[in-house]
PLY file of the C-alpha trace (Angstrom):
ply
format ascii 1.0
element vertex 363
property float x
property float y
property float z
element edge 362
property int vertex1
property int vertex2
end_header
103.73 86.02 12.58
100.13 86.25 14.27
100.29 88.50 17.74
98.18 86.75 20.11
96.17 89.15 22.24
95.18 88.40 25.87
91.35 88.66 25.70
91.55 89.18 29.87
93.12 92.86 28.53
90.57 94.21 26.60
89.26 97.04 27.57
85.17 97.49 27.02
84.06 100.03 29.21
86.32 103.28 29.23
85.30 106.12 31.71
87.27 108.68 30.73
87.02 112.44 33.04
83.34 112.39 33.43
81.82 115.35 35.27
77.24 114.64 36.48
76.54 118.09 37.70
72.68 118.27 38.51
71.25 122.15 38.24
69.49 124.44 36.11
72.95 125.80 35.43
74.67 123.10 35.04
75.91 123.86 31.87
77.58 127.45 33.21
79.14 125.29 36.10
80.82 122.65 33.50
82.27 126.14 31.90
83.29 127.40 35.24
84.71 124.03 36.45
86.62 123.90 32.84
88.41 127.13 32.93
88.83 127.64 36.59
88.56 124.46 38.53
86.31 124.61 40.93
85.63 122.61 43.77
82.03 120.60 44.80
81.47 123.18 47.35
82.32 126.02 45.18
79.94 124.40 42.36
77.16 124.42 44.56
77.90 127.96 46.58
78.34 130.23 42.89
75.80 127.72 41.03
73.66 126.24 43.21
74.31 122.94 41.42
75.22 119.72 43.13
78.48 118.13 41.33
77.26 114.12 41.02
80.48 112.47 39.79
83.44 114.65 39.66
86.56 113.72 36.85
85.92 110.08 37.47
88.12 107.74 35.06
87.74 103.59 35.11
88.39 101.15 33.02
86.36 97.91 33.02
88.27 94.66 31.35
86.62 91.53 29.79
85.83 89.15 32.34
86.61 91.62 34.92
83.90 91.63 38.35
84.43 95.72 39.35
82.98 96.98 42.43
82.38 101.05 42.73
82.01 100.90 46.46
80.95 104.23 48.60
78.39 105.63 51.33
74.59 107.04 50.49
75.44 110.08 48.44
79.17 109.15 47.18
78.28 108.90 43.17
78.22 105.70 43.02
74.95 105.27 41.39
75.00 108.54 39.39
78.20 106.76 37.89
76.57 103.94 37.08
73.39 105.26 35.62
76.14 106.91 33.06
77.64 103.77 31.89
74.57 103.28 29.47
73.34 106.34 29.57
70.61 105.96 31.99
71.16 109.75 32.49
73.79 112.09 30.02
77.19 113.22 31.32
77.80 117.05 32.00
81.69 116.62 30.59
84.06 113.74 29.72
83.33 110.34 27.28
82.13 107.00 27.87
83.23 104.28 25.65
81.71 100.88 26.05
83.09 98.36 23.46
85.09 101.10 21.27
82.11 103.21 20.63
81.56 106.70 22.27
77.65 106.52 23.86
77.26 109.89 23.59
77.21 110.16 20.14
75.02 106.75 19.63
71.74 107.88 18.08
68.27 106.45 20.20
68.08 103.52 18.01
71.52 102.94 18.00
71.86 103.41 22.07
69.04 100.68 22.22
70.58 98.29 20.37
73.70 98.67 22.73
71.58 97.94 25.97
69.73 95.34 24.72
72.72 93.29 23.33
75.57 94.71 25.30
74.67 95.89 28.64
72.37 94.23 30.51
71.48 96.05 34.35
69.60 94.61 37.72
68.83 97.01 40.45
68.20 96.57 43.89
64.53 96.60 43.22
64.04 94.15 40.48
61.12 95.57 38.77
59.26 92.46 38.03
56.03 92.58 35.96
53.46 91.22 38.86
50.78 89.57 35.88
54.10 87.99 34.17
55.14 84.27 35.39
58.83 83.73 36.11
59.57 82.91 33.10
57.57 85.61 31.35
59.61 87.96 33.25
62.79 86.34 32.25
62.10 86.35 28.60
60.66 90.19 28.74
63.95 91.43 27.64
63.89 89.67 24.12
60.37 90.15 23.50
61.12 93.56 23.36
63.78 93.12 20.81
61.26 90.84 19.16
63.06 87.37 19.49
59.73 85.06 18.48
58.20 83.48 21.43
59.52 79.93 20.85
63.07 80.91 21.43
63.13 83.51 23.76
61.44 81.13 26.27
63.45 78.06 25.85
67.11 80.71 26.13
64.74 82.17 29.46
64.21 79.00 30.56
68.16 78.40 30.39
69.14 81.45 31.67
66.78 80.54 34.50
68.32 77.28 34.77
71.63 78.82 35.48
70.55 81.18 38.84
68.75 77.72 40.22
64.94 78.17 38.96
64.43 75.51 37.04
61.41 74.69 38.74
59.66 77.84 39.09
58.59 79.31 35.28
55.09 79.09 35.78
55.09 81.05 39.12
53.81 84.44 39.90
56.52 87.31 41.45
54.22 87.16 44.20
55.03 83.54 45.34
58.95 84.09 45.42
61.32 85.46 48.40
63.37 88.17 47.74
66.23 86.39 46.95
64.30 84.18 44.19
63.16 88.03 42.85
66.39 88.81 42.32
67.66 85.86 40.91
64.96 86.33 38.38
66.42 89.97 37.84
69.40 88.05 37.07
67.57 85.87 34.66
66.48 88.31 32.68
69.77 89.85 32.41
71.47 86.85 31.49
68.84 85.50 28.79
70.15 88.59 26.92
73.45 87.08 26.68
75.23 90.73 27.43
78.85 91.39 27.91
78.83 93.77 30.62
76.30 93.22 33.51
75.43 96.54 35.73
74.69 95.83 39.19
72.90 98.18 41.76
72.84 97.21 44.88
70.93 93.78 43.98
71.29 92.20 47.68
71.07 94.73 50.06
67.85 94.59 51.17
68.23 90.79 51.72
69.18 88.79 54.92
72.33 88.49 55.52
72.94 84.80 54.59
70.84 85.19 51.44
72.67 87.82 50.38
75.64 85.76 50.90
75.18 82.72 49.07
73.97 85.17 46.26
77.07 87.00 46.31
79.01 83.17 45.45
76.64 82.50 43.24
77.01 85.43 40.97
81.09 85.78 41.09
80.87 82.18 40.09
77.82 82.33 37.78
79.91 85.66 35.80
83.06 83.71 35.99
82.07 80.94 34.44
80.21 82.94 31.51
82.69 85.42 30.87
81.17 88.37 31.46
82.01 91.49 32.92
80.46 93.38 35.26
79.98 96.32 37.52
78.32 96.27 40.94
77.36 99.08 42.85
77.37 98.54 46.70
78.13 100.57 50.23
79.28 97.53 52.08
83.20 97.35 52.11
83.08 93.53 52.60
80.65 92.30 50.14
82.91 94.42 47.84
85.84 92.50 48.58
83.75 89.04 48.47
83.04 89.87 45.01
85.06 92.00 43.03
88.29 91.49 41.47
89.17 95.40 41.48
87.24 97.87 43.29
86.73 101.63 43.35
85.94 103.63 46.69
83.69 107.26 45.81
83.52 110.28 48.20
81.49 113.14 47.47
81.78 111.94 43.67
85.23 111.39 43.73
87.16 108.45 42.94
89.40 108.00 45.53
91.27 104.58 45.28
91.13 101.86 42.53
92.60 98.55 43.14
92.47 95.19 44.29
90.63 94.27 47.86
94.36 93.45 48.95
95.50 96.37 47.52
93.12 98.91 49.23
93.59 97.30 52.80
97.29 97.07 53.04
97.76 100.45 51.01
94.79 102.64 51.90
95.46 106.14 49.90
93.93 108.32 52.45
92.34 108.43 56.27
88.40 107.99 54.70
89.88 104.51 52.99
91.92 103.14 56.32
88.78 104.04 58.21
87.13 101.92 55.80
89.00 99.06 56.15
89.80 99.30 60.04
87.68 96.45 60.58
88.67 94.18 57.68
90.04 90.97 58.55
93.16 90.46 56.50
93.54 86.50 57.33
92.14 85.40 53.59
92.81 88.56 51.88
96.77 89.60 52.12
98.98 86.81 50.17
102.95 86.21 51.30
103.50 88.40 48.45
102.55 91.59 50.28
104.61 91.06 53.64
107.66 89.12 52.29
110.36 90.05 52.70
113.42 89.88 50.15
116.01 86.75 50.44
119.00 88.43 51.03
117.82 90.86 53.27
116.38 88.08 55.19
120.04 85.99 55.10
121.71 88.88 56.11
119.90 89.54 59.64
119.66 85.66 60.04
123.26 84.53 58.77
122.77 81.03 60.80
119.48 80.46 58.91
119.39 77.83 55.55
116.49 79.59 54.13
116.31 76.21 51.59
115.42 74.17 54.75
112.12 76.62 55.56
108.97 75.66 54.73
107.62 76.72 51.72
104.72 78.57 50.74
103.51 80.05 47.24
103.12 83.84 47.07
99.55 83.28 46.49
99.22 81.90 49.84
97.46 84.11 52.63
97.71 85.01 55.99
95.99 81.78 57.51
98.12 79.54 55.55
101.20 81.07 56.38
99.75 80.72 59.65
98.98 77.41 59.45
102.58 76.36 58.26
104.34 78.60 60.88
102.34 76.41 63.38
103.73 73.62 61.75
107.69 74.47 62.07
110.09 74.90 64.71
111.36 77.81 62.45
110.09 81.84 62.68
109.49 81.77 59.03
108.45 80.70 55.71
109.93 80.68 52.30
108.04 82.05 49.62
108.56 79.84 46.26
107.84 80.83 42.67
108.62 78.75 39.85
110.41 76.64 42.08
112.78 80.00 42.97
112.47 80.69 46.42
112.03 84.82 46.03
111.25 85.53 49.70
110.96 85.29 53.09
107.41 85.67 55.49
108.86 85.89 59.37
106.61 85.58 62.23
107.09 89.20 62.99
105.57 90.11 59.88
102.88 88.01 60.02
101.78 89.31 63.45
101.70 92.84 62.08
99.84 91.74 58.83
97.13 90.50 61.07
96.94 93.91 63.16
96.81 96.13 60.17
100.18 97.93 60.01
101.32 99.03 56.44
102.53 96.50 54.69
106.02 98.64 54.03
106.39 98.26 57.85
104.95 93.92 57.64
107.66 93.27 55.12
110.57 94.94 56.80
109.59 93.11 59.87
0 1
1 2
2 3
3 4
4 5
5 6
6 7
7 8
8 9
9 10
10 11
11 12
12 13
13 14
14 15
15 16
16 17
17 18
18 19
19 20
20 21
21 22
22 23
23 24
24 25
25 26
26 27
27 28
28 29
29 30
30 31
31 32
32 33
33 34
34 35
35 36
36 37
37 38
38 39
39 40
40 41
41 42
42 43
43 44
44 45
45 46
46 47
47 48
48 49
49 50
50 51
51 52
52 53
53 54
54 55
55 56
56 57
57 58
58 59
59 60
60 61
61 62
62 63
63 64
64 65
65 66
66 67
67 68
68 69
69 70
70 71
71 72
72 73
73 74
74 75
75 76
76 77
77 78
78 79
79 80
80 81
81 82
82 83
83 84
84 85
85 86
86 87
87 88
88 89
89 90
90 91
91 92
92 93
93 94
94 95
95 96
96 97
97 98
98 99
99 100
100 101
101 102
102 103
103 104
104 105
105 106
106 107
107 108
108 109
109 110
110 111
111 112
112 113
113 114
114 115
115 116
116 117
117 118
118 119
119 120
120 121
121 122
122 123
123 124
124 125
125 126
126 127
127 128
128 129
129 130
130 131
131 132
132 133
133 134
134 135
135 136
136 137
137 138
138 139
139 140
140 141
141 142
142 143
143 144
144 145
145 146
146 147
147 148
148 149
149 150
150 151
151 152
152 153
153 154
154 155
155 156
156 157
157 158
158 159
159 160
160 161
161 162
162 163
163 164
164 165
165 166
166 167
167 168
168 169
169 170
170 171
171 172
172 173
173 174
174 175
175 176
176 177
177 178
178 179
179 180
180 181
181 182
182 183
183 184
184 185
185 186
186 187
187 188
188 189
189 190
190 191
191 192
192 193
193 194
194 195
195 196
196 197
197 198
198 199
199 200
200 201
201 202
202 203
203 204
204 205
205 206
206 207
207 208
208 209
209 210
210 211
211 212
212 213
213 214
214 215
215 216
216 217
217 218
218 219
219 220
220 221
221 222
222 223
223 224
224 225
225 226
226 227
227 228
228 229
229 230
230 231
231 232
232 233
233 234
234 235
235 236
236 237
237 238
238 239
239 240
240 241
241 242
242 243
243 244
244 245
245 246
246 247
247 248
248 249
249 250
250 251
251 252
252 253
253 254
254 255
255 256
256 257
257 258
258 259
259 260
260 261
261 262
262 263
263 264
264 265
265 266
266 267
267 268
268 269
269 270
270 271
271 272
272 273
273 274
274 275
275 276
276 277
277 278
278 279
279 280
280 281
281 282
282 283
283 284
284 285
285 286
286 287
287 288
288 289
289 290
290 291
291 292
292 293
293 294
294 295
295 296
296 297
297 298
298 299
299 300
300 301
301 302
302 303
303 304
304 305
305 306
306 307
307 308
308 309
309 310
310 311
311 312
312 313
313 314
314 315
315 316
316 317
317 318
318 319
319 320
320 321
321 322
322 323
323 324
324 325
325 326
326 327
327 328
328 329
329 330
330 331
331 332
332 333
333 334
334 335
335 336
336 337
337 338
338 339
339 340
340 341
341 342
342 343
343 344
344 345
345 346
346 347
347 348
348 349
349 350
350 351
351 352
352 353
353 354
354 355
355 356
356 357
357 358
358 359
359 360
360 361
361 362
């Protein structure tokens, strides 16, 4: 009998306790840090070395959009300049696609980015003397795919970010937003499994950067690719990612979903965070129902089969939406045509304001 393996679980980049410590004596820090522990501060006080990324572990899955979000100096880039190597980790391993990075030779570690990982940073980097679809293409001319074809799988990749119509233009005659959907290009035409993202739209206006941001989740959806992007902005985070990290002083200090992180923030820098976070498309009935028979019990002249129903996927403004809808205080939550809970009013209003959602679902 054949096990069938869900692809969605496959793990192909594996961060595993990886230490960036920038210094001349870096190397006696990593020993220090090893046997005694020390902290960022005391890194940089005994060693006058500044500790980049400290122990961070992640694990990116196939077809998985993850977001390492964080402020100007949080790691966030260091970390993702170590995914391929960009720069060498001080301590820890890196596996992308079962293979340690470290230990891939020059020739070996090109071969990886140029098939495997492709990256686009916030400043695209496009050759000025290079038409779009030039630029687009550069990537397998350096792997030296033969003219022919790496235009016409440029001119497809192009054809997928909307550009179509602009191969034979200059960088110069593009906005920003075009630049960086050339950026994408280029990644794409590679065909790579993992995309890296830097901070691609954050130097563009806000409703650019926008339609950019549902144009990539979709375009990386419907590939099948996985990918990590970088950014400091809490809600373009939760816009795109599936899963997102939140750095501090090159820590990791909460992984999880967008719903995850702003009904169960793990510490006062994440709830400041996501203070201002609207919750109304984000938390699902899931999060602030409450059980059946808890529900019964406080309302014993309640049929909870005669409520409304609601799937657990549903969020805030639908359960909104149907509560405007009944003459009831609440809404049952159906799975598999099972009703397994019960969203009251109550709860609802303190989903909206931002309470815990321990304290929503025992509203």
């Amino acid at each position: 009998m054949n096990t069938v393996t869900d692809p969605s679980n496959e793990i192909l980049v594996d961060c595993k306790s990886v230490w960036k410590i920038f210094g001349s004596r870096a190397p006696a820090a990593v020993k220090a840090i090893s046997e005694r522990g020390l902290s960022k501060k005391q890194v940089l006080d005994e060693f006058n070395c500044v500790v980049g990324v400290a122990d961070a572990s992640l694990q990116v899955r196939r077809g998985e959009i993850f977001c390492v979000m964080g402020l100007s100096g949080s790691g966030k880039s260091t970390l993702i300049r170590l995914l391929n190597r960009l720069i060498e980790p001080s301590m820890g391993g890196i596996v992308v696609k079962g293979r340690d990075i470290a230990k891939l030779n020059a020739a070996q570690l090109r071969d990886m980015r140029a098939r495997h990982i492709g990256m686009v940073f916030q400043s695209v980097a496009l050759l000025p003397h290079r038409t779009v679809l030039e630029n687009a293409a550069f990537g397998l001319e350096v792997r030296g795919v033969g003219k022919e074809e790496r235009h016409q799988t440029a001119r497809a990749a192009l054809d997928k970010v909307g550009l179509t119509d602009w191969t034979s233009r200059y960088p110069s005659e593009l906005s920003g937003g075009m630049q960086q959907r050339v950026g994408l290009a280029r990644a794409l035409a590679a065909d790579p499994e993992i995309i890296l993202m830097d901070e691609p739209f954050s130097a563009l206006d806000p409703l650019i950067r926008r339609q950019l941001q549902d144009e990539f989740r979709q375009l990386t959806k419907s590939l099948g690719k996985s990918a990590v992007f970088i950014t400091h902005d809490l809600e373009e985070a939760i816009r795109i990612g599936d899963r997102i990290v939140i750095m501090k002083d090159g820590v990791i200090v909460q992984v999880g979903t967008a719903e995850d992180i702003v009904t169960n923030p793990a510490d006062d820098y994440v709830s400041d965070f996501v203070a201002g976070i609207s919750r109304i498309h984000l938390v699902k009935a899931h999060t602030v129902m409450r059980p059946v028979a808890e529900y019964s019990a406080a309302h014993p002249h309640v049929d909870v089969g005669s409520l409304l129903r609601a799937s657990p996927e549903a969020d805030i403004g639908n359960l909104i939406d149907l509560t405007m809808q009944s003459d009831r205080d609440a809404i049952a939550v159906v799975d598999n045509d099972a009703i397994v809970g019960v969203v009251t009013t109550r709860g609802l209003l303190r989903s909206v304001a931002g309470h815990p959602a321990s304290q929503a679902t025992a509203a």
